[in-house]
C-alpha positions as CSV (number, residue, x, y, z in Angstrom):
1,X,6.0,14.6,13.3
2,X,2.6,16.0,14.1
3,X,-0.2,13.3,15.9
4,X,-2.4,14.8,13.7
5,X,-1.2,13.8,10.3
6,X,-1.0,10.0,11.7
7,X,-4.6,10.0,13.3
8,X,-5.9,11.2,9.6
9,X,-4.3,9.0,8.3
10,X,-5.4,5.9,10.2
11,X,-9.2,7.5,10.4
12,X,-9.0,7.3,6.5
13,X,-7.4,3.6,6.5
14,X,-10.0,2.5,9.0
15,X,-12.7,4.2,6.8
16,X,-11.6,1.8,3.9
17,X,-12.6,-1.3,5.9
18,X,-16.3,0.1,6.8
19,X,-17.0,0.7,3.0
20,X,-18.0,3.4,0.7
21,X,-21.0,4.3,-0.7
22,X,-20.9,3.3,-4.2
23,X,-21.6,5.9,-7.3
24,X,-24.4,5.0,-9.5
25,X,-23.5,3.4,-13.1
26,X,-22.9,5.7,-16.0
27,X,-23.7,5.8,-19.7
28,X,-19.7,6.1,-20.6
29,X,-18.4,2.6,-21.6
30,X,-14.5,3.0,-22.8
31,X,-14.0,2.1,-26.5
32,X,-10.6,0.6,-26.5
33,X,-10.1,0.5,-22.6
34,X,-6.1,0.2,-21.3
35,X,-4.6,0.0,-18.4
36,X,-0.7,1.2,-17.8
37,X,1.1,-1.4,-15.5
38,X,4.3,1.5,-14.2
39,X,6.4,-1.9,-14.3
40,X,7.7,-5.1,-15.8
41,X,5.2,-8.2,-16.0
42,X,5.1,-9.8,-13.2
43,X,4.6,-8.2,-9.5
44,X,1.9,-6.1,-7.5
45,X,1.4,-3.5,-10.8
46,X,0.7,-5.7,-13.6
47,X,-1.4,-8.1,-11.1
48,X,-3.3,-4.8,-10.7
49,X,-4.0,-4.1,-14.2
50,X,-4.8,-7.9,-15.7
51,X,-6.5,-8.7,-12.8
52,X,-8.8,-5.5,-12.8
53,X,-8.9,-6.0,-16.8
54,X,-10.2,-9.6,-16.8
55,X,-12.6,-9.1,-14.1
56,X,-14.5,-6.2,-15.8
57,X,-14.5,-8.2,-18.8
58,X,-15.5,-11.4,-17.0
59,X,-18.6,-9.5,-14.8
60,X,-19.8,-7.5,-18.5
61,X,-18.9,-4.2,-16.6
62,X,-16.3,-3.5,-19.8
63,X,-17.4,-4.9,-23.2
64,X,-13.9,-5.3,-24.6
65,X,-10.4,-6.1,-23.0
66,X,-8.7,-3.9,-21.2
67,X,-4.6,-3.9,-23.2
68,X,-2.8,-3.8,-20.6
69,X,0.5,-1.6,-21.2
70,X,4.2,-2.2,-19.0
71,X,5.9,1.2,-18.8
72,X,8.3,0.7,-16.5
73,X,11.3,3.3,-15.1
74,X,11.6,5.4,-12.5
75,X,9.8,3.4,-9.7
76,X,6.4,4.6,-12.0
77,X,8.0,8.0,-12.8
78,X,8.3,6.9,-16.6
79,X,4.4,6.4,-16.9
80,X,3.4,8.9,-14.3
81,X,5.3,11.4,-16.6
82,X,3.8,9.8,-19.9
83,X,-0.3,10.0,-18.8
84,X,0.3,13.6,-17.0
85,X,2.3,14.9,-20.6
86,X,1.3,12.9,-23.5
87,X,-2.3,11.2,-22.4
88,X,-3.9,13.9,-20.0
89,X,-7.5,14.0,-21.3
90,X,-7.6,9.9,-22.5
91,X,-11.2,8.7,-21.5
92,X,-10.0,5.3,-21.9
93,X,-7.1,4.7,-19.8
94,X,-6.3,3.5,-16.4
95,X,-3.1,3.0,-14.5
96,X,-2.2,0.9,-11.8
97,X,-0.6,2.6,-8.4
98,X,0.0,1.6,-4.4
99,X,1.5,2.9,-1.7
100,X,4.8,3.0,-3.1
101,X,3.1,5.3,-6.1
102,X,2.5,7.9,-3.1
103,X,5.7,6.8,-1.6
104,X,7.5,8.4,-4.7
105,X,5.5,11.4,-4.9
106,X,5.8,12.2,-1.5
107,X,9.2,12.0,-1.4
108,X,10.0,14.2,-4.7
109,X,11.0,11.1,-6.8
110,X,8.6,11.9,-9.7
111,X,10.4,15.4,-10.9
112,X,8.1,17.7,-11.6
113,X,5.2,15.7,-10.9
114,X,2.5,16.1,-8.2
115,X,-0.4,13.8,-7.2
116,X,-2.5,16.6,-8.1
117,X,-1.4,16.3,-11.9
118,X,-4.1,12.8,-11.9
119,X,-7.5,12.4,-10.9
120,X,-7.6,9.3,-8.6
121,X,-10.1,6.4,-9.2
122,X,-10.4,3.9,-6.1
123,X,-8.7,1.6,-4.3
124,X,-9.3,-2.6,-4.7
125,X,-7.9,-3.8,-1.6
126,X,-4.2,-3.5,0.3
127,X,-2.1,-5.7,1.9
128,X,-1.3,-4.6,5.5
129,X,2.2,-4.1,6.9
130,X,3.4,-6.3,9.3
131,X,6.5,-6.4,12.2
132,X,7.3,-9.9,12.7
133,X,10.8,-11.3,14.6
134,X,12.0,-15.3,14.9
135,X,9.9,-18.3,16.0
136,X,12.5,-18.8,19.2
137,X,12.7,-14.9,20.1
138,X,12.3,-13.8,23.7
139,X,10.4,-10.4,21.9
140,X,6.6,-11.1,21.8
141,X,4.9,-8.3,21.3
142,X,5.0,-5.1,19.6
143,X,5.8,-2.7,22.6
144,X,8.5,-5.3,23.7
145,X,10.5,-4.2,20.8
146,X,9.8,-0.6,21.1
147,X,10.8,-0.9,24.2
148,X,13.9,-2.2,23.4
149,X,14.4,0.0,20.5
150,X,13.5,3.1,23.3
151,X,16.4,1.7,25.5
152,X,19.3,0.4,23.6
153,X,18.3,1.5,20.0
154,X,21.8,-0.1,18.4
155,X,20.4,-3.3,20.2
156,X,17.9,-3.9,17.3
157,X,18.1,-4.0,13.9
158,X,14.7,-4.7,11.6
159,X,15.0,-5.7,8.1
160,X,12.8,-5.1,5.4
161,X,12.7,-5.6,1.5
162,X,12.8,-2.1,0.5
163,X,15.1,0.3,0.2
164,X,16.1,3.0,3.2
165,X,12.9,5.3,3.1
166,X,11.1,3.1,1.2
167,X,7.7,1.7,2.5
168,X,8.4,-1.0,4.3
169,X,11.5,1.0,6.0
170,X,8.4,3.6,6.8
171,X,5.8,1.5,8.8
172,X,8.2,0.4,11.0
173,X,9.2,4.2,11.6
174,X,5.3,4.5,11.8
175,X,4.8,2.4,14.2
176,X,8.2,3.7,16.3
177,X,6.7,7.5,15.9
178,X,3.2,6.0,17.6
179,X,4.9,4.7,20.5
180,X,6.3,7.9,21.1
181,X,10.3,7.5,20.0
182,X,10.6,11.0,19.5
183,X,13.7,10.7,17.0
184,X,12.7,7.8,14.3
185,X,15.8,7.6,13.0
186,X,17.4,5.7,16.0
187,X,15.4,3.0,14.7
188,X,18.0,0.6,13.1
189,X,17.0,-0.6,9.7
190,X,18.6,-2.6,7.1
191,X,17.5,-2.4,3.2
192,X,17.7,-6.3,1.3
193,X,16.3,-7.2,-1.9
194,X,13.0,-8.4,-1.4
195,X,11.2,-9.9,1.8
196,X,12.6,-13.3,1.4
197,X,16.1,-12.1,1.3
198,X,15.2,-10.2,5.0
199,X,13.5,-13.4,6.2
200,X,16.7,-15.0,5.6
201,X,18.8,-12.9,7.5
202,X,16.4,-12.9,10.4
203,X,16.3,-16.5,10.7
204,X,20.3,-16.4,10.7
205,X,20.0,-13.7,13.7
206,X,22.0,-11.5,11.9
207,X,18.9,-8.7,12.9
208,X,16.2,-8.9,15.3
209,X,12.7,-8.2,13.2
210,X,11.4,-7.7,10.2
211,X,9.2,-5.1,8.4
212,X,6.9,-6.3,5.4
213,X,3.6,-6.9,4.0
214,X,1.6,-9.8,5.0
215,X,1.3,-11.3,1.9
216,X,4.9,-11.9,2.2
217,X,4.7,-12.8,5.9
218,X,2.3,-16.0,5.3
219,X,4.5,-18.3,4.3
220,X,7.4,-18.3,6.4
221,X,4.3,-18.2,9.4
222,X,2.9,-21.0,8.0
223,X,6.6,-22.9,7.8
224,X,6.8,-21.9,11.8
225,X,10.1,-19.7,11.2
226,X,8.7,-16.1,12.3
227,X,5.8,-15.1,14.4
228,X,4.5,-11.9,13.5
229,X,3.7,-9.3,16.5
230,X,2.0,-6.7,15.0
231,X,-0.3,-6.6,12.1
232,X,-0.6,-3.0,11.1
233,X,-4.4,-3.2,10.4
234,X,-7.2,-0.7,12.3
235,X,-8.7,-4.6,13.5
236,X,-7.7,-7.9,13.2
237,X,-8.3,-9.5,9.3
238,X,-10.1,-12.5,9.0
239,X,-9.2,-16.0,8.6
240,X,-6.2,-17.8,8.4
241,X,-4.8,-14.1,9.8
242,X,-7.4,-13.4,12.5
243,X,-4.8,-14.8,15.0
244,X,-2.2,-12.1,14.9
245,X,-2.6,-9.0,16.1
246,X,-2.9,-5.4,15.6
247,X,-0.9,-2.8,16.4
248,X,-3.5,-1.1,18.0
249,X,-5.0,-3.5,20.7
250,X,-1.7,-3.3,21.5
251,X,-1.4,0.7,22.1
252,X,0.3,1.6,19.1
253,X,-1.8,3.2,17.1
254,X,-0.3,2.6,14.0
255,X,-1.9,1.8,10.0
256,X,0.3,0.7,7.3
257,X,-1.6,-0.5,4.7
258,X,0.1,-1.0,1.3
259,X,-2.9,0.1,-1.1
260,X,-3.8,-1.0,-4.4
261,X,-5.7,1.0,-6.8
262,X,-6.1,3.3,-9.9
263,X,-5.4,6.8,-11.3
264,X,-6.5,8.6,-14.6
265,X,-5.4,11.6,-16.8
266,X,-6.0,14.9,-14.9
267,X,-8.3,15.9,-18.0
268,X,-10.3,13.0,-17.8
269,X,-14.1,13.8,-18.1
270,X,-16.4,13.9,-15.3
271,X,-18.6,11.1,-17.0
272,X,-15.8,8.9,-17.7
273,X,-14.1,9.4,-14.2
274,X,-17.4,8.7,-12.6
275,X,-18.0,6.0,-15.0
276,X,-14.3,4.6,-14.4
277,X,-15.3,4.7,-10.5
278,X,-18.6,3.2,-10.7
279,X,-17.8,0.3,-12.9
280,X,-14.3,-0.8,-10.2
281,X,-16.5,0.1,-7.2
282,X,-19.3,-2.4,-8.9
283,X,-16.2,-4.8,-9.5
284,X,-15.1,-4.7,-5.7
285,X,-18.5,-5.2,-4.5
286,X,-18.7,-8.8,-6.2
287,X,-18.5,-11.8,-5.1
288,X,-15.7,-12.6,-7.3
289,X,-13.2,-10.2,-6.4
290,X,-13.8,-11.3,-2.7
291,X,-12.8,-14.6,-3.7
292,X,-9.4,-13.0,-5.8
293,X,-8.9,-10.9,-2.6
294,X,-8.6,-14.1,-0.6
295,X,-6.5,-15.9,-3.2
296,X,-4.2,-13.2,-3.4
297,X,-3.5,-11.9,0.7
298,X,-5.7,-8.8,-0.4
299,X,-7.4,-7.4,3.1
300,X,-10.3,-4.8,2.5
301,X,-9.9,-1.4,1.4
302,X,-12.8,0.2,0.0
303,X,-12.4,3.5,-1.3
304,X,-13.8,5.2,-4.4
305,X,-13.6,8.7,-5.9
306,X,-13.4,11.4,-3.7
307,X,-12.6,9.2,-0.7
308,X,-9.6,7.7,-2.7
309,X,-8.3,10.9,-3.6
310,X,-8.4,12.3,0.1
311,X,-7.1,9.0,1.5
312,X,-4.1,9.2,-0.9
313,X,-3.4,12.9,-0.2
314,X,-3.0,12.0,3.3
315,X,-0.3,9.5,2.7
316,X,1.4,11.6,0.9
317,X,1.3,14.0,4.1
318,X,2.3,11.2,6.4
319,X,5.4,9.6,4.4
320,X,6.6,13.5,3.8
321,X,6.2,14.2,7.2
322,X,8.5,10.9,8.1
323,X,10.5,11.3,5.4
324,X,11.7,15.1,6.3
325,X,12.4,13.4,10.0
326,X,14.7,10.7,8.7
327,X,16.7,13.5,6.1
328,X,15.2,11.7,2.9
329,X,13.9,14.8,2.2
330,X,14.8,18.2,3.3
């Protein structure tokens, strides 16, 4: 895989947590604003869209509630398919997406459908990868288990919570690709359902580390079972986190941020789209949603129009890049 897709891709991620300039306010103020959650209640998707809904209400920057809408199927395909056929130029509607939106497009899960078919809005924060591996392991840092991967790759086997090629399967394959393990695909993982279920096995030593988001991480730190090696972050987070560490002051130059943000219909007017932009770049800059941030394992990720829209077309780059090395996709 070309350097050169990874380094735009981390320069992009590391751009989030210096900030964007914010667009000005606009006239446009939806009239019956709604917001597609690609997903059943419940989980990262319709957190996104009731969240994002109340606050706008809550700070005046919407005057009516935002309905939010569940359309799940298809991992998002079902409501990717439904804005780019049947609601292309609605002024008024939002949907939810993360990196496992541009996870599906990149890999061709969407049939048909590009990330070029929406205009993306801006991002509200991400929750940043992380490799992690038992409280009693001898493995203590990040290159360690390279390392060990690089000599004796059946050795090591790192669970994650999503499927093979999904995205926590991927930022361990980052991270592997960084170090300079020319063939990512003697990397041993092993798909469960969901982080806890990949916790589990870990702590019964059935595999060696484990690949997920930090969010899901905390707890099972916090309990003292797993210590987490390798935050996949440009620089350390704050607070209760700022104790682990990156990837990077380790030499492994690796981002893995899984995003949260927004898209619209493709025919979407420039008002509303820079309306749309304004009033969730307004709603990121408050005090309140550093607070939900906090509440909710949310690190920084500050990217509006333009800057979103770049920053997601280099994901997709970077996961079809991996995903053509592993055979996901040809």
């Amino acid at each position: 895989m070309k350097t050169s897709i990874i380094r735009a891709a981390m320069a992009v991620a590391a751009l989030g947590l210096a900030g964007t300039a914010h667009a000005e306010s606009h006239g446009f103020s939806p009239e019956n604003p709604e917001c597609i959650a690609p997903a059943n209640p419940g989980g990262g998707w319709d957190f996104t869209c009731r969240q994002v809904g109340k606050s706008l209400q809550d700070q005046g920057l919407i005057e009516k509630t935002m309905q939010v809408v569940n359309l799940a199927g298809g991992g998002g395909g079902v409501a990717f398919a439904e804005v780019v056929n049947k609601r292309g130029d609605d002024n008024d509607l939002i949907v939810a997406a993360s990196s496992a939106t541009a996870t599906r497009l990149a890999q061709g899960a969407y049939p048909g459908n590009t990330m070029d078919q929406v205009r993306w809005l801006a991002s509200i924060g991400a929750d940043y990868g992380v490799i992690a591996v038992a409280a009693d392991s001898e493995i203590t840092t990040l290159p360690a288990l390279l390392d060990a991967i690089k000599s004796d790759p059946a050795s090591i086997s790192v669970a994650g919570g999503s499927a093979v090629g999904g995205w926590d399967h991927l930022k361990v394959l980052i991270a592997a690709n960084a170090y300079g393990i020319e063939d990512v695909r003697s990397v041993k993982y092993i798909a469960f359902d969901g982080g806890g279920e990949a916790v589990t096995q870990l702590l019964a030593g059935s595999v060696q580390a484990f690949t997920g988001d930090i969010s899901e991480a905390k707890g099972f730190v916090d309990s003292g079972d797993i210590k987490v090696i390798a935050v996949l972050a440009p620089e350390r987070l704050g607070g209760e986190f700022s104790e682990m560490p990156t990837a990077k002051e380790q030499g492994v130059d690796a981002i893995g941020a899984n995003w949260r943000g927004f898209y619209a219909p493709a025919g979407m007017s420039d008002e509303a789209y820079d309306a749309w932009v304004s009033k969730i770049a307004d709603l990121y800059a408050s005090d309140e949603w550093k607070e939900i941030m906090a509440a909710n394992g949310l690190a920084p990720l500050d990217l509006q129009g333009a800057d979103f829209q770049n920053f997601v077309s280099d994901s997709v780059a970077q996961i079809q890049s991996i995903s053509k090395e592993i055979g996901i996709i040809k």
